[in-house]
py3Dmol code that shows the C-alpha trace and the ligand (Angstrom):
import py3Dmol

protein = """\
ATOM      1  CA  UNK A   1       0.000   0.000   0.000  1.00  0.00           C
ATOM      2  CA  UNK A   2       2.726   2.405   0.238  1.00  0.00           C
ATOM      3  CA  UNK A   3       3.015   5.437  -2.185  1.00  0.00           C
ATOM      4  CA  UNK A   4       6.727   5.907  -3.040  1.00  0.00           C
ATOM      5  CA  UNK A   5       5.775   8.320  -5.478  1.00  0.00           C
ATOM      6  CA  UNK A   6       5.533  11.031  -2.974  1.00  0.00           C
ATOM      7  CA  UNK A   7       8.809  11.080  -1.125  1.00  0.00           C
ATOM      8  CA  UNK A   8      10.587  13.448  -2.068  1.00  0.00           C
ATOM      9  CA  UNK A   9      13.791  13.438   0.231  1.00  0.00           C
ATOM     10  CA  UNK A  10      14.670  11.193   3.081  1.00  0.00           C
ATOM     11  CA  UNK A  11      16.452  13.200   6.081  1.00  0.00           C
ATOM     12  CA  UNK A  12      18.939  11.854   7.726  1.00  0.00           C
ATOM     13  CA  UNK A  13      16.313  10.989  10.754  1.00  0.00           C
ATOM     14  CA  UNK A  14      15.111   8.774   8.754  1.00  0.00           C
ATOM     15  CA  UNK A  15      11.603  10.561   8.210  1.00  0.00           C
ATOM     16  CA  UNK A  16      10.499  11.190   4.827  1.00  0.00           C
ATOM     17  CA  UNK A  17       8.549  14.254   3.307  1.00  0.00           C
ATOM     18  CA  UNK A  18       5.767  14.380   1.482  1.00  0.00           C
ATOM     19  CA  UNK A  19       5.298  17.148  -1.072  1.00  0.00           C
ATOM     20  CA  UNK A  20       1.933  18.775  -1.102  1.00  0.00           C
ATOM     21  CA  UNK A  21       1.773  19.063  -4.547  1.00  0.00           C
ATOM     22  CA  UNK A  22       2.040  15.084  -4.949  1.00  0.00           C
ATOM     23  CA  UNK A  23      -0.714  13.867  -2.508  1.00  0.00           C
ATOM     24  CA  UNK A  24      -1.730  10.512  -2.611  1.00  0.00           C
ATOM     25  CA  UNK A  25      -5.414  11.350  -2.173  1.00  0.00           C
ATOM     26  CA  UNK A  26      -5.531  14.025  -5.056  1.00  0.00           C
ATOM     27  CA  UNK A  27      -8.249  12.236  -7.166  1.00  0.00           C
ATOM     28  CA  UNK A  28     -11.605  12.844  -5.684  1.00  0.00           C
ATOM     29  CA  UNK A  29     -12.271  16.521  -4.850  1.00  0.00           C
ATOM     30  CA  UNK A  30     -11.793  18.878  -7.556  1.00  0.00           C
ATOM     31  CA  UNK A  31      -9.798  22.051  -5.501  1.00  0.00           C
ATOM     32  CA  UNK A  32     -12.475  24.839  -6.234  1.00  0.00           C
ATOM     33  CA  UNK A  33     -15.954  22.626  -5.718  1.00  0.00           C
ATOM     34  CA  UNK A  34     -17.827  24.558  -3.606  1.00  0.00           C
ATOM     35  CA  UNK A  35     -17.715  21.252  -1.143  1.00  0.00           C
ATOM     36  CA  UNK A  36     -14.186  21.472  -1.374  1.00  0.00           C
ATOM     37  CA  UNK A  37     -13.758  25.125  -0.354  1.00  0.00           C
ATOM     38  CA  UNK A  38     -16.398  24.743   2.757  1.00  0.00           C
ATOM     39  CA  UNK A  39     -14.481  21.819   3.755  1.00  0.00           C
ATOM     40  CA  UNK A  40     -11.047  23.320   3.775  1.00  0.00           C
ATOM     41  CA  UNK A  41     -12.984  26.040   6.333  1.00  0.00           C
ATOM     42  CA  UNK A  42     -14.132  23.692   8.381  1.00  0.00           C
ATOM     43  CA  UNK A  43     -10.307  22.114   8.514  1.00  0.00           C
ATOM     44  CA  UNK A  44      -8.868  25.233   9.327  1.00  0.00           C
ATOM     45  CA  UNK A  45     -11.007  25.880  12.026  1.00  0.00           C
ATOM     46  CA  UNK A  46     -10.616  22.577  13.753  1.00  0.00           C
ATOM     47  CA  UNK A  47      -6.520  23.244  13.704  1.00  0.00           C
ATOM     48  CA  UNK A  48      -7.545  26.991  14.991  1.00  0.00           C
ATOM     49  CA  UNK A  49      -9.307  24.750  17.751  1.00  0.00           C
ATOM     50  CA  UNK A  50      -6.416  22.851  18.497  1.00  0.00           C
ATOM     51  CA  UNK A  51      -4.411  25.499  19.530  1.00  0.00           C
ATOM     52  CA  UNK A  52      -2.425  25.660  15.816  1.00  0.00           C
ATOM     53  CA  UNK A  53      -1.029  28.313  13.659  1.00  0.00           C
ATOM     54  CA  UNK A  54      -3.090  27.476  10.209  1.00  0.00           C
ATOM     55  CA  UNK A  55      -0.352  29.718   8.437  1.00  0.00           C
ATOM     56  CA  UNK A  56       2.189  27.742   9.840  1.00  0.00           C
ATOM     57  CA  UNK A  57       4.280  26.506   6.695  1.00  0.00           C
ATOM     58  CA  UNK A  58       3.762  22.684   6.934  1.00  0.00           C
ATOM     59  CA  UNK A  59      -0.007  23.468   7.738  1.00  0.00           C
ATOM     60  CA  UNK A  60      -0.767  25.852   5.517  1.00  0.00           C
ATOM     61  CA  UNK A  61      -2.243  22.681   2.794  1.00  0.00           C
ATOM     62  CA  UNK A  62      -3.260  20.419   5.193  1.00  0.00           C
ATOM     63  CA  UNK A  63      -7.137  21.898   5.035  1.00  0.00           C
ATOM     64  CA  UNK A  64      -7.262  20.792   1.368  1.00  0.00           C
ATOM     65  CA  UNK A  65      -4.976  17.909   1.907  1.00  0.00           C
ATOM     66  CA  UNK A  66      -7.936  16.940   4.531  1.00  0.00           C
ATOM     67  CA  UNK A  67     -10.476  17.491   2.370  1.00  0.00           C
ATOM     68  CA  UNK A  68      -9.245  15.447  -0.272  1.00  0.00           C
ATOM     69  CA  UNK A  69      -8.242  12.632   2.168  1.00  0.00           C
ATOM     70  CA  UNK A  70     -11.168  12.268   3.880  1.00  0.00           C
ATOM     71  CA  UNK A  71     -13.386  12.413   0.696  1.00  0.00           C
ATOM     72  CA  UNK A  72     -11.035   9.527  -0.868  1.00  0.00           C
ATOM     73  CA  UNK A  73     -11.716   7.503   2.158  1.00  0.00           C
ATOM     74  CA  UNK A  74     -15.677   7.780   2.337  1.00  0.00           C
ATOM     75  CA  UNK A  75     -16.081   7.317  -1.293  1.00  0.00           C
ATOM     76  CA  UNK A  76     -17.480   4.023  -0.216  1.00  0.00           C
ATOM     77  CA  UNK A  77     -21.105   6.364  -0.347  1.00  0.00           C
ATOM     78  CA  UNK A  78     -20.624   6.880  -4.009  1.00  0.00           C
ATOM     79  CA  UNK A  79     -20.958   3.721  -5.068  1.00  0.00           C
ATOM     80  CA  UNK A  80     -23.419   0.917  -5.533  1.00  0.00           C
ATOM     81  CA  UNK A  81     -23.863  -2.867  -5.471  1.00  0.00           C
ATOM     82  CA  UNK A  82     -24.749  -3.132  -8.615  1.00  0.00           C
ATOM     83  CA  UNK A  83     -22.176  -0.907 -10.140  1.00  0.00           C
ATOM     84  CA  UNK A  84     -19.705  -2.868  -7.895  1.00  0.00           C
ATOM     85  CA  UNK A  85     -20.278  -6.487  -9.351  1.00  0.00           C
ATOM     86  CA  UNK A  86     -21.854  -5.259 -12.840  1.00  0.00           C
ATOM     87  CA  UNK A  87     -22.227  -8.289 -14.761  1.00  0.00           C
ATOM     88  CA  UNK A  88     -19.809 -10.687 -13.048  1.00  0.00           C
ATOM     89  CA  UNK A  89     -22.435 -13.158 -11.719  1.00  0.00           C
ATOM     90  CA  UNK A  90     -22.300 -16.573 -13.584  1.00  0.00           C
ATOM     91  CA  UNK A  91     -24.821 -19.618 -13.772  1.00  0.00           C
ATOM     92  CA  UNK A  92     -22.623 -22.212 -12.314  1.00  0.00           C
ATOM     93  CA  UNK A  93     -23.587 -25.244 -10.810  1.00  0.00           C
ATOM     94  CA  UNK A  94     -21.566 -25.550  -7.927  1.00  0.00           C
ATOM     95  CA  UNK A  95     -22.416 -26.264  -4.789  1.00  0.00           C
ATOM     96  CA  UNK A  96     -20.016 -26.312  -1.818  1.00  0.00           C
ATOM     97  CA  UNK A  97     -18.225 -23.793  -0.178  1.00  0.00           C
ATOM     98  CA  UNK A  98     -16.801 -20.719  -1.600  1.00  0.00           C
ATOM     99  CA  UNK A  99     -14.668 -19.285   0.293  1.00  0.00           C
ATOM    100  CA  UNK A 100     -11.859 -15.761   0.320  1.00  0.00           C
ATOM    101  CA  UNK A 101      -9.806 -14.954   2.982  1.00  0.00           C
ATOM    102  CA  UNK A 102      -7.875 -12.467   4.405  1.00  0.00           C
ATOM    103  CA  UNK A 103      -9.169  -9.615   2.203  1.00  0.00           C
ATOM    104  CA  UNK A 104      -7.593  -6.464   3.652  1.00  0.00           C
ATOM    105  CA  UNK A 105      -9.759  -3.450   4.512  1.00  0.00           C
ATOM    106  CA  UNK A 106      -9.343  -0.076   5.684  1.00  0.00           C
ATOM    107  CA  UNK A 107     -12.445   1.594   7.536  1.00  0.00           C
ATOM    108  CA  UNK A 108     -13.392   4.682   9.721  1.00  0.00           C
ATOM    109  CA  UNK A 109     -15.358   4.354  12.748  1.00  0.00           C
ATOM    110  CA  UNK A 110     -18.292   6.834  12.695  1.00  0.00           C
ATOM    111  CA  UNK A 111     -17.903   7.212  16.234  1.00  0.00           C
ATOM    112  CA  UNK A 112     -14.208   8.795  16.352  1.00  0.00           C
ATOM    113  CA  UNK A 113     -13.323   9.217  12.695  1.00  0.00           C
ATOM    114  CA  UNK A 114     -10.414   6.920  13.350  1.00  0.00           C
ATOM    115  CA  UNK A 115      -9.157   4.114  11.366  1.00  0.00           C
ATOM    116  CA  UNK A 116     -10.017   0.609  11.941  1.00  0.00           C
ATOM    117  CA  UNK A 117      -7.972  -1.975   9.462  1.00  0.00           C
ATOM    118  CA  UNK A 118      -8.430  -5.470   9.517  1.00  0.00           C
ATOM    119  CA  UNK A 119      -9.322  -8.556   7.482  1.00  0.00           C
ATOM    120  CA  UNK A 120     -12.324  -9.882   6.080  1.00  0.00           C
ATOM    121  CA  UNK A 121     -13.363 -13.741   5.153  1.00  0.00           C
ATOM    122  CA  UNK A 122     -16.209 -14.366   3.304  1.00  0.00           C
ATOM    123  CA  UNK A 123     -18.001 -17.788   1.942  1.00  0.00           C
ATOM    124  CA  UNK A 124     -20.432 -18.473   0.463  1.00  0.00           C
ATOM    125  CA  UNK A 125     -22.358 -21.858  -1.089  1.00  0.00           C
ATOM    126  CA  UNK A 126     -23.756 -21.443  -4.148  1.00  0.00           C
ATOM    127  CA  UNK A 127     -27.361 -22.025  -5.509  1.00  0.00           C
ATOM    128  CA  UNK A 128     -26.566 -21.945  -9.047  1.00  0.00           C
ATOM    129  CA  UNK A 129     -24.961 -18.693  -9.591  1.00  0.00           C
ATOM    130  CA  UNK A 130     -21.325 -17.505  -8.311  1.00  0.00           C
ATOM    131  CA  UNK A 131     -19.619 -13.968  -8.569  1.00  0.00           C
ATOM    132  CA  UNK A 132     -16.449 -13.126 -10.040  1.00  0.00           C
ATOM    133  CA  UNK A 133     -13.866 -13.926  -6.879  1.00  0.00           C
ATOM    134  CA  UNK A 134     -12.211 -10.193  -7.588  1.00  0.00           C
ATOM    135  CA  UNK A 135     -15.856  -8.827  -6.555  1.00  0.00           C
ATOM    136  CA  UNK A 136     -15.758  -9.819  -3.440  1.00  0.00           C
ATOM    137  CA  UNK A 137     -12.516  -7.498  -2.416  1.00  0.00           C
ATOM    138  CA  UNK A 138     -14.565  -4.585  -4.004  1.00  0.00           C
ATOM    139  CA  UNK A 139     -17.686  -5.537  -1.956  1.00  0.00           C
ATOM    140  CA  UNK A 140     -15.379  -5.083   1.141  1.00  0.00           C
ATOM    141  CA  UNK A 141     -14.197  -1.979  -0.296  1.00  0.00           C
ATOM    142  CA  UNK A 142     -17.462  -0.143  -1.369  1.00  0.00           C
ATOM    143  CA  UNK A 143     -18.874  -0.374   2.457  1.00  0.00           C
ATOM    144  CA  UNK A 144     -15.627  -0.155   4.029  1.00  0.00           C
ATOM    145  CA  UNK A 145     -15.001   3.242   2.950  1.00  0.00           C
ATOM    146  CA  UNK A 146     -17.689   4.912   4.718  1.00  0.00           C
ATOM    147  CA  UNK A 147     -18.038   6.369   8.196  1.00  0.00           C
ATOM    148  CA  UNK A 148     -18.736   2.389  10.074  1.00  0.00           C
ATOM    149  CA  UNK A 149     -18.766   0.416  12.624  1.00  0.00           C
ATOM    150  CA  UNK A 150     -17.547  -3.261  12.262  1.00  0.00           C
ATOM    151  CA  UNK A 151     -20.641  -4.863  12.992  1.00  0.00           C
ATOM    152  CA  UNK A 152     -22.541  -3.030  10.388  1.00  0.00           C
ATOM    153  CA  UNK A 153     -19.900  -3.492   8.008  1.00  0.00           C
ATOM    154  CA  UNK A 154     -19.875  -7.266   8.686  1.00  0.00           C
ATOM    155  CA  UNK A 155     -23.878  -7.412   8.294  1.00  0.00           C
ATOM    156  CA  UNK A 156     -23.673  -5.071   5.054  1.00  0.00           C
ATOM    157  CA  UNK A 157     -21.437  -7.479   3.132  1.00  0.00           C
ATOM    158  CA  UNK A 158     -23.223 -10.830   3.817  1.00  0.00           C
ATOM    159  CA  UNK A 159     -27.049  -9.196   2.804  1.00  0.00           C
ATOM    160  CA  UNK A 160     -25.037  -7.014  -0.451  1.00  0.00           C
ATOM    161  CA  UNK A 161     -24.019 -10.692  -1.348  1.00  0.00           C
ATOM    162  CA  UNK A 162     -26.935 -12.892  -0.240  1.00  0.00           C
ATOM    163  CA  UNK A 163     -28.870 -10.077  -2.616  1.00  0.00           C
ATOM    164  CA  UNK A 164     -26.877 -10.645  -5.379  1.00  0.00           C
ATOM    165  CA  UNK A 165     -26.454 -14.701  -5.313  1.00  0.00           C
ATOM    166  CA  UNK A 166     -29.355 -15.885  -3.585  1.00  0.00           C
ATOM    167  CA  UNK A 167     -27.070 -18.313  -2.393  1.00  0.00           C
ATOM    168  CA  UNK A 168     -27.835 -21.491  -0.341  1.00  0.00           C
ATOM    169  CA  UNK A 169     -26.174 -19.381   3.135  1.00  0.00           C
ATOM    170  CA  UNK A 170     -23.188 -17.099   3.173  1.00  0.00           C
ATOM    171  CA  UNK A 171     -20.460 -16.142   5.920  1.00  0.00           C
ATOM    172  CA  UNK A 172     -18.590 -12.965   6.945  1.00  0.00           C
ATOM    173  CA  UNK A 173     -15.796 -12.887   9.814  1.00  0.00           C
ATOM    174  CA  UNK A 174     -14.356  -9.374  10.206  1.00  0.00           C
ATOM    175  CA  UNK A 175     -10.896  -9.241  12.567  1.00  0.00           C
ATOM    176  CA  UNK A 176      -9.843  -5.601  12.595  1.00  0.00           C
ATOM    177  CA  UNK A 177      -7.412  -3.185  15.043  1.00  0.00           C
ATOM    178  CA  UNK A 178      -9.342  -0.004  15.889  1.00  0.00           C
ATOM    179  CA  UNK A 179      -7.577   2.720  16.380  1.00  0.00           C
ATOM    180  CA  UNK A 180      -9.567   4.574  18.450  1.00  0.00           C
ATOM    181  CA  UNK A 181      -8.541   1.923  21.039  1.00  0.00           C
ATOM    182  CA  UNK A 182      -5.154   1.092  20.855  1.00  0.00           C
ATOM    183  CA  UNK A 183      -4.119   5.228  20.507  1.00  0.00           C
ATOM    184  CA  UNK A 184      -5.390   5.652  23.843  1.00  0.00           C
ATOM    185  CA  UNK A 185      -3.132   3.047  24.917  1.00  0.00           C
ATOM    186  CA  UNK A 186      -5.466   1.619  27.555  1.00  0.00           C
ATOM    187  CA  UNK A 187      -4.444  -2.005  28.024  1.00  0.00           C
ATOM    188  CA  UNK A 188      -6.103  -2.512  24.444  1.00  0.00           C
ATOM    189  CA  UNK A 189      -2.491  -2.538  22.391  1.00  0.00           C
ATOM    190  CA  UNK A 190      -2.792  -5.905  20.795  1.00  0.00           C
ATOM    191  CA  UNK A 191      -6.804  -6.259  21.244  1.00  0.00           C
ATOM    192  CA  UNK A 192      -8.708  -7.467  17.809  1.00  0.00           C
ATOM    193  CA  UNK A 193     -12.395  -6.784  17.435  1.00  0.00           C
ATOM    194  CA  UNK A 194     -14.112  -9.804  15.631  1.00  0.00           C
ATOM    195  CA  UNK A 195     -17.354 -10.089  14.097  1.00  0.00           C
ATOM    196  CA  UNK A 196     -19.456 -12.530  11.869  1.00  0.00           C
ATOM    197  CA  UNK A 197     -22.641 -12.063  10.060  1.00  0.00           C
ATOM    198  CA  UNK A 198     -24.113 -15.812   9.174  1.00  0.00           C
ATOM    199  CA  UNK A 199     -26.959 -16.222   6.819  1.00  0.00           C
ATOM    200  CA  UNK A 200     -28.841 -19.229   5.507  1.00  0.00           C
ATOM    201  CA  UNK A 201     -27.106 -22.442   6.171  1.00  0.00           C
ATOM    202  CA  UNK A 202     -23.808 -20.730   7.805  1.00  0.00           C
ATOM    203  CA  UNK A 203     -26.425 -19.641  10.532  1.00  0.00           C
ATOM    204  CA  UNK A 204     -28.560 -22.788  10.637  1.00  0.00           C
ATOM    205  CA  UNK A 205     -26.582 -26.009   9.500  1.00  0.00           C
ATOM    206  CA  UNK A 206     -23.883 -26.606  12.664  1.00  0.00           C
ATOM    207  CA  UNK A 207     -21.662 -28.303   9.937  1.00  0.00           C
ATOM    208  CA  UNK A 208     -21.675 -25.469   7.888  1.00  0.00           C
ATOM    209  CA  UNK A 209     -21.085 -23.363  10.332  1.00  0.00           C
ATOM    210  CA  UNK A 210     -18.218 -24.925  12.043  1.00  0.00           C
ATOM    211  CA  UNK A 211     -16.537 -25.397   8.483  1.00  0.00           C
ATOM    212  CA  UNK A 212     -16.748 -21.729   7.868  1.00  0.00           C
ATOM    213  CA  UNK A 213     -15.436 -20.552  11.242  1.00  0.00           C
ATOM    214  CA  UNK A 214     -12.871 -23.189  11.105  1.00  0.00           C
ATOM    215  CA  UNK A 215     -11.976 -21.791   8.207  1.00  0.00           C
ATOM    216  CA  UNK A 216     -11.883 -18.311   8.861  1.00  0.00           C
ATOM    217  CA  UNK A 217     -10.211 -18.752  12.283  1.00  0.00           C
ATOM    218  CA  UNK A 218      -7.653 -20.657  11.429  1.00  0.00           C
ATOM    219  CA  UNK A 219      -3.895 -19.711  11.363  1.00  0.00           C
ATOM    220  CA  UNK A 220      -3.190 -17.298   8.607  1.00  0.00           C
ATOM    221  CA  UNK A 221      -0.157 -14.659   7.546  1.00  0.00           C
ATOM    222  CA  UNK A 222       0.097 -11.871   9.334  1.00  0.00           C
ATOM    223  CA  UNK A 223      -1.201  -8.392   9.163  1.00  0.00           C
ATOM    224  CA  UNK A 224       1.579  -6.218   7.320  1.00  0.00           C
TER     225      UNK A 224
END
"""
ligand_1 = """\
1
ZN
Zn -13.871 4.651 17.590
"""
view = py3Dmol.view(width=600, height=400)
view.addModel(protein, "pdb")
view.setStyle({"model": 0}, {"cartoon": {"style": "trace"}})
view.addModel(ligand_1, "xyz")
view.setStyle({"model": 1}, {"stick": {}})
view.zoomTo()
view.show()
């Protein structure tokens, strides 16, 4: 995920600089949109609030650099399910599990604004139709980039794809880090939050079920 692109010079620190004019988030806000401008406003005032010099030099972009950043990462509301998977559902008959793991995500929660960033499973058993296996990453990605909380998120991406398939039951496990926690540093360092949304036969079919969670719980790389 990193952006070399923008790193201009390395100090001898070791911290690198990022040039305002090469922002990783310059793609979704067009500078002079009226949203734009009233956003920067709002920006500035919040680092007037925090006891900050707005004309400071390193601040003086970081209104629009907000803007655009925080627009990139809620684009999530922008797009649809149907946009999302388009025409990548097949007749297929297959009919045991389905399954993707460790798909990375990168949320917000809605109740701090602060990252949470995690991994999602998902299966699914078909009932005659299957999706395109890169649609289920985008799935992730189209509710993830919203203002959330994990257990919505979870719930949103086992209906988007139970209204999709139809299939015979599907499964989401969601293990994610939440900043909001472990910044506070409160005995919650290494905590993960995890969450499941079971539908059809992953809820009632014990076999299923334990298959899936097995599945999904079982030892797996790392998060980098
Ligand atoms: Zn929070």
């Amino acid at each position: 995920m990193s952006n070399m692109k923008g790193v201009k010079s390395v100090r001898g620190n070791g911290s690198a600089r990022l040039d305002a004019d090469d922002d990783p988030f310059d793609d979704g806000l067009s500078d002079s949109s009226p949203r734009c401008i009233e956003f920067q406003g709002l920006v500035r005032r919040e680092i007037e609030l925090l006891g900050e010099d707005v004309e400071r030099q390193g601040l003086k972009k970081t209104p629009l650099r907000v803007a655009k950043a925080m627009t990139w990462l809620t684009r999530g509301y922008e797009m649809d399910v149907v946009d999302v998977v388009g025409d990548a559902v097949f007749e297929e008959d297959h009919h045991s599990m389905v399954m993707v793991r460790d798909i990375e995500l990168y949320s917000m929660c809605e109740h701090h604004m602060l990252p949470f960033f995690g991994k999602a499973h998902i299966a699914y058993i078909p009932d005659g139709r299957i999706i395109g296996l890169s649609k289920l990453p985008r799935i992730v990605e189209m509710y993830a980039r919203r203002l959330q909380v994990q257990e919505r998120l979870t719930e949103q991406i086992a209906s988007a794809i139970e209204d999709v398939l139809r299939p015979v039951g599907v499964g989401v496990v969601i293990e994610a880090y939440h900043l909001c926690m472990m910044m506070r540093g409160v005995e919650k360092q290494n905590s993960k939050t995890i969450t499941s949304a079971l539908h059809g036969s992953f809820r009632d079919d014990a076999k299923t079920r334990d298959e899936f969670l097995r599945l999904a719980y079982g030892p797996s790389t790392p998060l980098r």
